[in-house]
N, C-alpha and C positions, 0 to 999 in steps of 0.2 A: 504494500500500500504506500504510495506516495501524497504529498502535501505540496504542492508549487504553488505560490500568490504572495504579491506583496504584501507585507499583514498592517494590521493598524495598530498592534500592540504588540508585548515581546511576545519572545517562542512560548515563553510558559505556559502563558494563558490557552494555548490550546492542547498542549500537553495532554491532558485528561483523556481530549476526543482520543487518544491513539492507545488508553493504557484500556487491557480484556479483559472479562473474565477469567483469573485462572484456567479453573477447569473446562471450558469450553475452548479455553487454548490450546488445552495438553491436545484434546482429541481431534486440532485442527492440521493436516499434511502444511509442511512448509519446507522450503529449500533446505530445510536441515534437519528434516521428517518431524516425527513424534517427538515434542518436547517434553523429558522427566520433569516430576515434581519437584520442587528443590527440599533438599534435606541437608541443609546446611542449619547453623545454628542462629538463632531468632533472637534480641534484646526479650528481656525483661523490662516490666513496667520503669523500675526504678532507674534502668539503662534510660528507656526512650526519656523520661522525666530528664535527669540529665544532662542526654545530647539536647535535649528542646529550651533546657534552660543555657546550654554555651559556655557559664563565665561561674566561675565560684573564688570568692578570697577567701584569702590565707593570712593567718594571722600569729607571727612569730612577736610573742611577747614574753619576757621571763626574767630570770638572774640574767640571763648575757646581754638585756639589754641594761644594765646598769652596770657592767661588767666590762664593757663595750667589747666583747669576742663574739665570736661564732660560737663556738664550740667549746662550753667549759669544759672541765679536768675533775668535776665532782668532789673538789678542794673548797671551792667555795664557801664562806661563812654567813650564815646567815642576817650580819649586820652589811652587810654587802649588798644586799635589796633595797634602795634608798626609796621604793616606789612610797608616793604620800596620798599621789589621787590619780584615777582614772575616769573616764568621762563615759563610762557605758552605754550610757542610751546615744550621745552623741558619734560615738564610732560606729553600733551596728547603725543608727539614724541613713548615718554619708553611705554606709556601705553599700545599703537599699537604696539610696538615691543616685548611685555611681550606676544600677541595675543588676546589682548581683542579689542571686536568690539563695546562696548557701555562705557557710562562712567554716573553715577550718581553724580551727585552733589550737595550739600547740600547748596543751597541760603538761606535758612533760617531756623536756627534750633529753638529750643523751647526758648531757649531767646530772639529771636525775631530781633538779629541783622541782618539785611540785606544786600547782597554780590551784589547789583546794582543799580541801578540808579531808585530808586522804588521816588514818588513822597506822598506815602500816610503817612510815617511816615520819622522825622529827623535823628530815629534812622539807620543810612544805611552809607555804606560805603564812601561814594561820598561825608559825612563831615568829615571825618579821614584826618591825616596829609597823608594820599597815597592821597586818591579824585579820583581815577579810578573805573571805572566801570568793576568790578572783571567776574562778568558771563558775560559782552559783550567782554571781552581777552577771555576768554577763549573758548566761542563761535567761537570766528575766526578761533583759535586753532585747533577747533574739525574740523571747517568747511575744514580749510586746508589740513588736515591732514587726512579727511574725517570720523570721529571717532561719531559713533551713539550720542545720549545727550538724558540723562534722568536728572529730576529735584525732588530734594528735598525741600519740601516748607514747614515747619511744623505748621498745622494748630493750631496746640498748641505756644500759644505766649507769653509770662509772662511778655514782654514789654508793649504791647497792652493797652491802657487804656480800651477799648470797651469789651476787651475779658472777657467773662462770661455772654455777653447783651445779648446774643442772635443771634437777626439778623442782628442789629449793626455791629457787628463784622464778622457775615458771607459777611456782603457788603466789608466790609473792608477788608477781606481776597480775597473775589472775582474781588476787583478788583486789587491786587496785583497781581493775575492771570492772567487778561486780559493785565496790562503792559508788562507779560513777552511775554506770545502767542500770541499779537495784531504786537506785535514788531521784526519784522523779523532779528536786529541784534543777538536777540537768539535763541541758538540752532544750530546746524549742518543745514547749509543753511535754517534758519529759523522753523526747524523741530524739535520736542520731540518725542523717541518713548515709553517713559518710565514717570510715575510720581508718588513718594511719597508722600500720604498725610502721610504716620504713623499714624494716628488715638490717635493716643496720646493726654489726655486730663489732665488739670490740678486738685488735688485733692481740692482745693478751688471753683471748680467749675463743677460741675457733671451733671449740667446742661445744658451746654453748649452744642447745638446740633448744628454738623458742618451740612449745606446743599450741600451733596455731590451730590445730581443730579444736580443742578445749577454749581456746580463747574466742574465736569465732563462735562457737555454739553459745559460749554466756552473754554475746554480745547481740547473738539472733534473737534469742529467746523474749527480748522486749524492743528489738528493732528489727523484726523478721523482714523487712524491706532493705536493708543496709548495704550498700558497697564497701569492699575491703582493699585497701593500697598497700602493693609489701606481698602477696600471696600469692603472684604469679594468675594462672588461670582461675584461681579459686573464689579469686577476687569481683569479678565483674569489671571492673578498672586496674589498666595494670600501667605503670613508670612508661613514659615516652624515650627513654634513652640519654637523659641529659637533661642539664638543671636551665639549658637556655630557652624553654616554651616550646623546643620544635619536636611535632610528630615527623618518624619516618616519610621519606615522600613517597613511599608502598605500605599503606599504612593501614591494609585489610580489618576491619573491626575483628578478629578475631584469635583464640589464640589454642595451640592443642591441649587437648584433655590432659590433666595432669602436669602441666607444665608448673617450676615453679623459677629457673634459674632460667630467664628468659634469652635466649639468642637472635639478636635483634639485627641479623645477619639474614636471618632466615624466615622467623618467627610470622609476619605479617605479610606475603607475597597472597597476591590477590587469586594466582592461579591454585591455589591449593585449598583445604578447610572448607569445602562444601558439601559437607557430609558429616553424620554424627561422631567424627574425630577429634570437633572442634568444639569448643563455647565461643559466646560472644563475646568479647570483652572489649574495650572501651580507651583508649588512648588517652590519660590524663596528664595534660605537659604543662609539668610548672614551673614557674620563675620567678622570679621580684620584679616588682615595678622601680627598686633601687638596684646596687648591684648587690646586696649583701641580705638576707635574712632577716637578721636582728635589726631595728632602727642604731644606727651611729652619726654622731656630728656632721662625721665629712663626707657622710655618703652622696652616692651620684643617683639622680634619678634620670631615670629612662627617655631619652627622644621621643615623641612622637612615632617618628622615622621606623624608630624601635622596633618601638609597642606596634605599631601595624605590622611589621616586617614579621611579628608573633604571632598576629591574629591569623594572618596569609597562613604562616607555617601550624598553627594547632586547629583551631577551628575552619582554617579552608582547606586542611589536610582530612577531615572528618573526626578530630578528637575534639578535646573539652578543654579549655584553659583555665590551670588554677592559677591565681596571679596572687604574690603578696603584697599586702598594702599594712605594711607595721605601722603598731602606734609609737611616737616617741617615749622617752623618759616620763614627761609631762600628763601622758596617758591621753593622747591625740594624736590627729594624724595631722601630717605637719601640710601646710598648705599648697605647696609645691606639688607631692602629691596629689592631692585630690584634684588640682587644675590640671595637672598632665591625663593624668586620667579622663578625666571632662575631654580633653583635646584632643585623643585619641578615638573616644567612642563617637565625637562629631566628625572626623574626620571616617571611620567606617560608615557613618551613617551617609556622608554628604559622597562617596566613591561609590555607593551602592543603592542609593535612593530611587533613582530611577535607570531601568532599563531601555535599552535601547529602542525604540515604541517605532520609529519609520523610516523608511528607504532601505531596508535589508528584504533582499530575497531569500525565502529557505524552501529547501527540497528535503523532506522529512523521510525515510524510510523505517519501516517497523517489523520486522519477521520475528518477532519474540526475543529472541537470545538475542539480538544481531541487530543492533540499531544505527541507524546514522541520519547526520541533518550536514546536509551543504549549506553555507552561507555566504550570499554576493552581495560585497560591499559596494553595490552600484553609488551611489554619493558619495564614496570619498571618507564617511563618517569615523571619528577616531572611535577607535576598540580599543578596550584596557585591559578586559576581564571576561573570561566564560565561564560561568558558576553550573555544576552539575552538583545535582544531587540523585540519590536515592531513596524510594520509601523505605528506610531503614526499617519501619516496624515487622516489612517482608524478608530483614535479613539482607547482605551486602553479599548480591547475588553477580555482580562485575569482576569478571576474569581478567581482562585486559583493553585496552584502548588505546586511539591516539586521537591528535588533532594536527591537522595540516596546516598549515598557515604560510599563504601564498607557497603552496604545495610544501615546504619544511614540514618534516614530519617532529614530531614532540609525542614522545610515551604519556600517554594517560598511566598512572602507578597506580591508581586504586580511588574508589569513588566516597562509598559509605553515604553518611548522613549528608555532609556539603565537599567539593572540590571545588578551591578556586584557584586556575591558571591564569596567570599573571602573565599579561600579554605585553605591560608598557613597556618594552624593550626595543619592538617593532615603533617604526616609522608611521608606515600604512601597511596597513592590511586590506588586498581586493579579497581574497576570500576564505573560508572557514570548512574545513571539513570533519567532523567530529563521527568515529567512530567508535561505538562503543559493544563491547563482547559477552556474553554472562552462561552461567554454567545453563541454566533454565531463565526461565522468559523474566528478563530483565523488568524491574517498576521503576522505571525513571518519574519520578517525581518535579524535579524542574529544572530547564535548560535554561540560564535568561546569559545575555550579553550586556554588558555594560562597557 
């Protein structure tokens, strides 16, 4: 079936017309006979939630901000904490007005200081000259203000006297778990839909073998919805490869069964994992909006330039962006930030606002698996962008592709939820040819040019 006419609006909008019935597809002859069911692996609710939501912050608060490190040494003294106030409703407030719907937070990073009212060790907030219960404000915060709550808990502890014991120390860490998830003053009305373990281990102890099916089940059992970071396939979301925001540029949603030491060499090629080999699982690329973590004096925050150059690579690669946005010392977020951020989501919004709506001809073909659209730049019109998606809720059913550009061929690497190819390179562009492959009958969701 083909489509030729000038249109009056982008490709998208007619999209729809061309997508079938499954089942009245399978049983349709086509140049590539009977097309199989696809039996590849499908998002979960809390996956599509999500990819639909895009953007989650991160929020690195703790001793190292007062410490001013990365990484404490779990030497640290307790009068070390100078924190006097924090502005809770005002942080999750900006967080929700920046457009993020979740917020990650770091109660316990690998030094081992703890941000609440934990009982199993003295090192914890609640003996500091403050003495408040840090993740039970902030929990209200989120509650009020209704802002998702994910948890950073780092099972790497360098405080810990137990850690290295073994199972010692997995009781210890489990049940620092069950204070936080037994205890409904945290979390967004009691609720996590996110949790970090990091998988981060100490080079003193290589032995250490954390028990994540015990700590995942105490963590389901009152967040039966929850994504886990650190677990490889087990997770639903797994590490993008680097601490710079970019997904792989073959960045298949999915990942094999049982994986947990992921090879990111191999791991996500789009030609493979269409079948019950695989789960779904979810590209989560995180970074700073400064360069470091923890808030410090002299930190740098991010260009513009950056911060899009991230968006392009995580969210137009089909993964999720966790982006941190720390509060200072002061227990705010310093303003610099919050205006880069503003300058960046106007700037996605003002490159993507409107599609290219007239003077492009397309020639659409559809055989199920096997799609392609030619596009003739008859006016001359500057092209920046060709955004592809999938209906991910059918599962990222795309093998392989390309796009032509004044005949240069360029590999399509993998589709998922959005792909966006980044065309400002080219001059002019007279025409577009976009070929797209899939195991079974492909759901293209939406072509548009910008």
């Amino acid at each position: 079936m083909t489509y030729d006419k000038t249109m009056d609006s982008n490709f998208k909008f007619n999209i729809e017309d061309y997508l079938r019935d499954e089942e009245s597809f399978i049983e349709e002859e086509t140049a590539y006979g009977r097309l199989p069911l696809y039996k590849g692996p499908l998002p979960n609710e809390a996956q599509l939630r999500y990819l639909d939501e895009k953007y989650a912050a991160f929020l690195h608060f703790g001793m190292n901000t007062y410490t001013e490190i990365e990484w404490g040494d779990g030497k640290e003294t307790l009068d070390q904490f100078t924190m006097t106030d924090f502005d809770y409703e005002g942080y999750v407030k900006t967080i929700k007005d920046l457009g993020f719907k979740r917020l990650i937070f770091t109660a316990k990073h690998h030094d081992g200081f703890c941000m609440w009212d934990t009982k199993e060790t003295d090192h914890n907030i609640m003996n500091t000259a403050y003495g408040k219960d840090f993740l039970a404000l902030l929990s209200e915060a989120c509650t009020k203000y209704d802002l998702e709550m994910g948890l950073y808990l780092s099972p790497w502890d360098v405080h810990e006297p137990s850690y290295g014991s073994g199972n010692a120390y997995n009781e210890f860490y489990l049940a620092q778990i069950k204070e936080i998830v037994d205890n409904p003053i945290y979390g967004n009305n009691g609720h996590f839909v996110e949790w970090w373990f990091d998988n981060a281990k100490g080079e003193d102890f290589p032995d250490q073998v954390y028990n994540f099916d015990d700590f995942m089940a105490a963590i389901r059992d009152k967040n039966p919805d929850i994504v886990f970071f650190g677990v490889g396939a087990a997770g639903g979301i797994h590490w993008a490869g680097n601490e710079l925001g970019y997904a792989p540029s073959e960045n298949a949603p999915r990942l094999p069964k049982e994986t947990f030491e992921i090879d990111y060499y191999e791991a996500f090629r789009s030609a493979v994992g269409h079948d019950e080999s695989h789960v779904f699982s979810i590209a989560e690329c995180d970074t700073s909006v400064t360069d470091r973590w923890f808030s410090h004096p002299e930190d740098r925050v991010k260009t513009v330039d950056e911060l899009f150059e991230i968006y392009l690579k995580s969210i137009g690669r089909g993964g999720v962006l966790l982006l941190n946005v720390p509060a200072n010392k002061a227990g705010t977020i310093d303003d610099e930030i919050v205006d880069r951020i503003k300058e960046v989501r106007e700037k996605i919004h003002e490159e993507f606002k409107n599609p290219i709506e007239h003077g492009l001809l397309f020639d659409f073909t559809d055989i199920g698996n096997d799609q392609s659209l030619r596009v003739t730049n008859k006016d001359g019109i500057d092209i920046n962008y060709v955004v592809l998606s999938e209906d991910i809720s059918q599962g990222s059913r795309f093998t392989h592709g390309y796009i032509f550009v004044n005949e240069e061929r360029l590999n399509i690497d993998s589709l998922g939820a959005k792909r966006i190819i980044d065309l400002r390179a080219y001059d002019k562009i007279n025409e577009l040819m976009i070929c797209l492959y899939g195991d079974s009958h492909l759901h293209i969701s939406d072509i548009s040019i910008y």
